[in-house]
C-alpha positions as CSV (number, residue, x, y, z in Angstrom):
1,X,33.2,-54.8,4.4
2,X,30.0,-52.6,4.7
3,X,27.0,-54.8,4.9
4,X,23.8,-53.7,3.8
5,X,22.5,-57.0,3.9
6,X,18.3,-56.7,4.8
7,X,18.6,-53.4,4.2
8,X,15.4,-51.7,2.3
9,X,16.5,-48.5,1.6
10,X,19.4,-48.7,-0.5
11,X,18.6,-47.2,-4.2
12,X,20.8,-48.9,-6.4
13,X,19.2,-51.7,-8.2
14,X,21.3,-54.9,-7.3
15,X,19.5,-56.7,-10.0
16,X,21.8,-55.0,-12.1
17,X,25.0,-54.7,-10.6
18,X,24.1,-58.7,-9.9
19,X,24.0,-59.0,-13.3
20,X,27.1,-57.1,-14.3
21,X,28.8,-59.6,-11.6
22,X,27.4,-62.7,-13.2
23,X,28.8,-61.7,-16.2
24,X,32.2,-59.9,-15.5
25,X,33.0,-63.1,-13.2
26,X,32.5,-65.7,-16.1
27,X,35.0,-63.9,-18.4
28,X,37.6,-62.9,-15.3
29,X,37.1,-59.5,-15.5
30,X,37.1,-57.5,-12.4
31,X,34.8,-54.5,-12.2
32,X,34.3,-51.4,-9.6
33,X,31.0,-49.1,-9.0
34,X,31.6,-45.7,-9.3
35,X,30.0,-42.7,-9.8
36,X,26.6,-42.0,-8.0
37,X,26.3,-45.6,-7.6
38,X,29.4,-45.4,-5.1
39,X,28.1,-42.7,-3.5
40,X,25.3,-43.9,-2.8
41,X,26.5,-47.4,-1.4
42,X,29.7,-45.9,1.0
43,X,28.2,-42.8,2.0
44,X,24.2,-42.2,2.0
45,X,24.1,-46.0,3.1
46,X,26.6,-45.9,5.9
47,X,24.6,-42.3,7.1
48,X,21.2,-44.0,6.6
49,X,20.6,-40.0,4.4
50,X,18.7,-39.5,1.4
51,X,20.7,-38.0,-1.4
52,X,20.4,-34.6,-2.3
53,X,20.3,-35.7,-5.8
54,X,19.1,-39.5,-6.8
55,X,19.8,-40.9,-10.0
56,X,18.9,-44.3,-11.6
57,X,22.1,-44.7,-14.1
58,X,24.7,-47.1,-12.9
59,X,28.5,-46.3,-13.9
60,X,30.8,-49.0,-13.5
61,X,34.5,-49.5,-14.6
62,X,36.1,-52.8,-15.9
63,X,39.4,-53.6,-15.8
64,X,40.9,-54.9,-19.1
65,X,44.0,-55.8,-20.5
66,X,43.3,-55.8,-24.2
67,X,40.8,-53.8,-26.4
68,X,39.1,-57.0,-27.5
69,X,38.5,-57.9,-23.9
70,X,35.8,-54.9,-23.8
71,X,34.7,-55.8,-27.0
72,X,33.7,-59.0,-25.8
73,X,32.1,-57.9,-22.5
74,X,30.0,-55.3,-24.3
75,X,29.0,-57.8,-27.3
76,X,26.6,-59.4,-24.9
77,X,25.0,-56.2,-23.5
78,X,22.0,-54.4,-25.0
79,X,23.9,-50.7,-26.5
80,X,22.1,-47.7,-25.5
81,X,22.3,-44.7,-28.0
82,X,25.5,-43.7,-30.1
83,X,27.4,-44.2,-27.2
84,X,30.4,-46.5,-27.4
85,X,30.4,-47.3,-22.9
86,X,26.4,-46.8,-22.3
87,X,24.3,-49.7,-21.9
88,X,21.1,-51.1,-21.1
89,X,20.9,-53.8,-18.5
90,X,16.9,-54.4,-16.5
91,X,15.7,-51.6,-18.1
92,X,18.6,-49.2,-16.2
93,X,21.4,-47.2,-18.1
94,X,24.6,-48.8,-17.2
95,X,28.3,-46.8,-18.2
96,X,30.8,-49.0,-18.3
97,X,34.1,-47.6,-18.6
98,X,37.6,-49.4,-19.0
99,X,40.6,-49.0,-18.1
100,X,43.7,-50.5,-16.7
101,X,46.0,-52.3,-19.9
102,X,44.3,-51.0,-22.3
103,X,44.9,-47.4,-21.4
104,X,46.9,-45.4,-23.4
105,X,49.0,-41.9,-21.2
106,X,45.9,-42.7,-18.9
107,X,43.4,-42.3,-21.7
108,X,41.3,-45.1,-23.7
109,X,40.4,-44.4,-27.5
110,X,37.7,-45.6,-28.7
111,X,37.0,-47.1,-32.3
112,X,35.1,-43.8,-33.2
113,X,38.2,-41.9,-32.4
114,X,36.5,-40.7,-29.1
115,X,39.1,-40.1,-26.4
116,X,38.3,-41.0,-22.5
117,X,40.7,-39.7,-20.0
118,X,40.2,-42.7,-17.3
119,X,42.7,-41.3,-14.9
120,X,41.7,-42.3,-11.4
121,X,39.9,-45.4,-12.2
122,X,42.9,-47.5,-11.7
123,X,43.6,-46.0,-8.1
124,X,40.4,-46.3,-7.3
125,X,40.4,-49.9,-8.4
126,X,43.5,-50.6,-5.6
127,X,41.7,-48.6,-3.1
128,X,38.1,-49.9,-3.3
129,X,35.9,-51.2,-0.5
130,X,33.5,-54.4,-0.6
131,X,29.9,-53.9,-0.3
132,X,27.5,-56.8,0.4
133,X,24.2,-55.8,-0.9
134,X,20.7,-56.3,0.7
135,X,20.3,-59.6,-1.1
136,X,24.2,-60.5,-0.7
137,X,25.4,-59.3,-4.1
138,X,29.2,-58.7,-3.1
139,X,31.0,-55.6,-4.8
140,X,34.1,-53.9,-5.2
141,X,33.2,-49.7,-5.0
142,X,35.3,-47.5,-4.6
143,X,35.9,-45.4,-1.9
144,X,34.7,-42.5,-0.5
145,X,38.4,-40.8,-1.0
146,X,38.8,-42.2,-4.3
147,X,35.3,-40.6,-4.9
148,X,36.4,-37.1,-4.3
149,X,39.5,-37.4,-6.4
150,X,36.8,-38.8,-9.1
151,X,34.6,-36.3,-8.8
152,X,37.5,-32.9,-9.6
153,X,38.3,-35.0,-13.2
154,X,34.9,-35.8,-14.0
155,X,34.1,-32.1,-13.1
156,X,37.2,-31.2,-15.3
157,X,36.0,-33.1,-18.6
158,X,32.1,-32.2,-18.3
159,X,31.7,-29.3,-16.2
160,X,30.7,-27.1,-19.9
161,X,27.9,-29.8,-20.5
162,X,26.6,-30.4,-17.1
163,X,27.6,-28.5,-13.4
164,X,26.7,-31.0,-11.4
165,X,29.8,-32.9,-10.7
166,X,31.0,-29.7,-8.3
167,X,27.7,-29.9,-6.6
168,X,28.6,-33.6,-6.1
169,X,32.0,-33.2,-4.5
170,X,30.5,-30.4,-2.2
171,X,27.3,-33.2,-0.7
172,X,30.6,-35.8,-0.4
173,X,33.1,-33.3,1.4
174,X,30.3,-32.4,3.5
175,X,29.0,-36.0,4.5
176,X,33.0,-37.1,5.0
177,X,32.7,-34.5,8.1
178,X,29.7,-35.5,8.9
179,X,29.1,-39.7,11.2
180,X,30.8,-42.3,10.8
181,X,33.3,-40.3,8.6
182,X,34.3,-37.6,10.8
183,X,35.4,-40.2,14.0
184,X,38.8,-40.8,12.1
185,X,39.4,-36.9,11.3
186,X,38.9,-36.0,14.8
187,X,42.3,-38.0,15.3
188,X,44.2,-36.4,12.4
189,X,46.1,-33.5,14.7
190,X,48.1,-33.1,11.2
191,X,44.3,-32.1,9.1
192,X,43.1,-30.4,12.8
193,X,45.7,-28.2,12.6
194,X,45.7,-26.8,9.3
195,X,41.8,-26.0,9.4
196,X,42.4,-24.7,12.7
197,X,40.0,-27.0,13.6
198,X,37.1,-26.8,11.6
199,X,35.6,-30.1,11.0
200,X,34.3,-29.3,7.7
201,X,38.0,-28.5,6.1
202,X,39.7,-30.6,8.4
203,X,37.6,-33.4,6.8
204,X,38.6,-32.4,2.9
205,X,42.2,-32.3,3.8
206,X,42.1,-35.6,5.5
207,X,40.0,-37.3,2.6
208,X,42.2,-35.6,0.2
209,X,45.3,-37.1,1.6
210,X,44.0,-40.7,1.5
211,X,42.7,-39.8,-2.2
212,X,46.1,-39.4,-3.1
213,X,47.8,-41.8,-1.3
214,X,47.5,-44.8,-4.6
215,X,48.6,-41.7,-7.2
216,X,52.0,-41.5,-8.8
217,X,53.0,-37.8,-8.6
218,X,52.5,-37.3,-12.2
219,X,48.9,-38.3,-12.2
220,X,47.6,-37.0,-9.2
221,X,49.1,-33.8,-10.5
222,X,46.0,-33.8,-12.8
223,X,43.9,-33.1,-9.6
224,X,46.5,-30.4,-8.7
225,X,46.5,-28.4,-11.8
226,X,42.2,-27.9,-11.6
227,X,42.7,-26.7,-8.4
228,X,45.8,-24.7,-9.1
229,X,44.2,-23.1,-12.6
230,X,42.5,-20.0,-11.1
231,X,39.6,-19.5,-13.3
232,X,38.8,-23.3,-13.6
233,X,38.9,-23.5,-9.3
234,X,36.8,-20.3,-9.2
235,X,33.9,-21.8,-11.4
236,X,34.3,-25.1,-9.3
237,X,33.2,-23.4,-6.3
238,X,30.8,-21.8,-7.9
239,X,29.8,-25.2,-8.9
240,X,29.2,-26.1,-5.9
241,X,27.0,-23.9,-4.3
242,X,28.3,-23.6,-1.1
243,X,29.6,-20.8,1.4
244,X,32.4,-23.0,2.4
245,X,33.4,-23.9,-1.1
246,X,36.5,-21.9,-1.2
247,X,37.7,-23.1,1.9
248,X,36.6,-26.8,1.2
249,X,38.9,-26.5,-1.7
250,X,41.7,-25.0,0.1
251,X,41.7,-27.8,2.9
252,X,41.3,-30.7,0.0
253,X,44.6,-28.7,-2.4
254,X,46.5,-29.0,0.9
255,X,46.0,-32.6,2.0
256,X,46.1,-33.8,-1.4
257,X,49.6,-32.6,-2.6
258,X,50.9,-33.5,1.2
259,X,49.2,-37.5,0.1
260,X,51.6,-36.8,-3.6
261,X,54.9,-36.3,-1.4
262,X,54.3,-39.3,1.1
């Protein structure tokens, strides 16, 4: 449990995600924060840091077993836009992606024909952590490995419209070597070794092994292939903006595929 309980600083609007739990609960749904939301709440919280770059949107995902289930759940919220999963909720944008039985070879059509690829969401879902929120809101986010394993898909699908998910994975690999993270990679002899003991890489391959730990081999290969596609992993580091970016990357391919074969 992270408790943020009292807590001022926190800069996701709980109203909201209050809300959303209010809701999800009275139809049984079960829902996880993700995205910068997530972030925010298991990383900048836990380091008491400012992030490097806010955002007021809110991306959640629901788990649902049948297409009408969603239906139902967005019927009562405000649409924002064309958009068939954004939302207005308070006056905050709110994504709310679903996955879980109504997937489809890990991808969710839409009634517009719009294919979501929503791999990840479900192992995030299995690995998430609960957050009590400064007025006791309790939610299921997922967690900071699961956020890095998040971050190289969403970076895959978007990364022609908008950079900015590399530059995200860059600010989480670097916090995860950075206090409270970095107690439990200082104990990894396996992650030590192969960064020959550079905190910073150490730290991505440690993450990266958890990350994959709740993937079938199959899936998680979808992380493996963006890092293994040579032109797609040298625009991620350029991406994001970093002189260890390369190395990062290394250190995360390595403990991710040694997660896959566990």
């Amino acid at each position: 449990m992270i408790d943020l309980r009292g807590r001022s600083d926190v800069p996701v609007a709980e109203e909201v995600l209050a809300e959303l739990s209010r809701l999800c609960a009275a139809m049984g749904i079960e829902f996880i924060v993700i995205g910068a939301a997530a972030r925010d709440l298991v990383i900048h919280a836990l380091q008491r840091s400012v992030p490097s770059r806010a955002t007021e949107d809110i991306d959640i995902a629901v788990a649902i077993r049948l297409e009408e289930n969603y239906t139902e759940l967005t019927e009562r919220l405000a649409p924002k836009g064309r958009s068939r999963h954004r939302f207005e909720i308070l006056g905050i944008d709110v994504d709310i992606v679903p996955f879980g039985g109504i997937e489809q070879d890990r991808s969710i059509r839409f009634g517009d024909d719009h294919l979501l690829d929503v791999t990840g969401l479900r192992e995030a879902h299995e690995t998430s952590v609960r957050v009590r929120m400064p007025r006791g809101t309790e939610l299921r986010v997922a967690s900071a490995p699961a956020q890095t394993a998040l971050k190289i898909l969403a970076w895959r699908d978007r990364h022609l419209v908008n950079p900015k998910d590399g530059l995200d994975l860059k600010t989480i690999l670097t916090a995860l070597s950075q206090a409270p993270f970095d107690d439990e990679v200082w104990e990894d002899d396996e992650a030590l070794e192969a960064a020959r003991h550079d905190i910073v890489i150490a730290a991505a391959h440690h993450y990266a092994r958890k990350a994959a730990a709740p993937f079938a081999p199959d899936d998680g290969g979808a992380v493996l292939e963006i890092l293994d596609d040579a032109p797609l992993r040298s625009l991620l580091e350029r991406h994001m903006r970093g002189a260890l970016a390369s190395e990062m990357l290394d250190g995360y391919r390595r403990g991710f595929a040694a997660g896959l074969r566990r």
